[in-house]
C-alpha positions as CSV (number, residue, x, y, z in Angstrom):
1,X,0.0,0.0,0.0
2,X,1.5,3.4,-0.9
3,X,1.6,6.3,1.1
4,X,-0.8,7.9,-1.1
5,X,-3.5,5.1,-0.7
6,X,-2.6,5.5,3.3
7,X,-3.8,9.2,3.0
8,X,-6.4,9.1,0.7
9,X,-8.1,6.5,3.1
10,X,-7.4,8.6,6.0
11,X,-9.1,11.6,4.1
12,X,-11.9,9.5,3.6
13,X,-12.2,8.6,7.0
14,X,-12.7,11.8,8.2
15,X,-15.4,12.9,5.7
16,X,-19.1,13.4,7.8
17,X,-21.4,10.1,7.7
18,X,-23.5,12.6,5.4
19,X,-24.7,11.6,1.7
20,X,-22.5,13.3,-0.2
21,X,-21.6,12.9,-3.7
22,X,-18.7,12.2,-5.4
23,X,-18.3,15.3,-7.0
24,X,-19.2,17.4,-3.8
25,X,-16.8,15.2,-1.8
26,X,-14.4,16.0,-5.0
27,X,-14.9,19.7,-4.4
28,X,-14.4,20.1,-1.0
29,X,-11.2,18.0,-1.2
30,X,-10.0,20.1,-4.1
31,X,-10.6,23.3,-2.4
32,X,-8.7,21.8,0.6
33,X,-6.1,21.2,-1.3
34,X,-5.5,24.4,-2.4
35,X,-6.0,26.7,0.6
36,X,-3.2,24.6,2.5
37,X,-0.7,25.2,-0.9
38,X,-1.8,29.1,-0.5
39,X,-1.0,29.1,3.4
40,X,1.7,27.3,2.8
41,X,3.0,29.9,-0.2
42,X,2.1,32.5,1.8
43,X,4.0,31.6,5.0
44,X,7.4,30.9,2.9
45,X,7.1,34.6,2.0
46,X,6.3,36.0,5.5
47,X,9.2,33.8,6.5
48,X,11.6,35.1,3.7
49,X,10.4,38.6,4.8
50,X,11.3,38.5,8.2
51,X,7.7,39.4,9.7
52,X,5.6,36.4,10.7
53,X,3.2,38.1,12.6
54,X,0.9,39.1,10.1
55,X,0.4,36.0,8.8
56,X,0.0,33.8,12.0
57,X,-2.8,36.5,12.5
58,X,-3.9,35.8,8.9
59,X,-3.9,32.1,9.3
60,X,-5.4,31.4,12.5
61,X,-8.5,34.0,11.5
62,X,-8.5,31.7,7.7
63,X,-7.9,28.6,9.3
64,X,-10.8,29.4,12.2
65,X,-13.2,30.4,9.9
66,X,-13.0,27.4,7.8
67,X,-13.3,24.9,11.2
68,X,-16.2,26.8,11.7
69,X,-17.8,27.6,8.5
């Protein structure tokens, strides 16, 4: 089994017991995906900047929002 499968299942897992469909289950993985590459874009250019602060601000308001929303 390859770290990949390992993940993907663990994804899964966490997914509510809801009916969802595929493509809404797609979706939600997809966008995800790509507000953890933007954080994580965004952080390497705080950190090359030398001022963190306003993005551990940024991302705990972003990240709060989401657990919430």
């Amino acid at each position: 089994m390859s770290l990949e499968e390992v993940n993907a299942e663990g994804l899964y897992l966490q997914e509510p017991l809801e009916s969802i469909t595929p493509e809404k289950l797609f979706e939600r993985r997809w966008a995800r995906a790509l507000v953890e590459q933007v954080l994580a874009r965004l952080s390497q250019e705080y950190l090359a900047s030398g001022n963190t602060n306003p993005f551990v601000k940024l991302e705990l308001a972003l990240t709060s929002v989401a657990a919430t929303g």
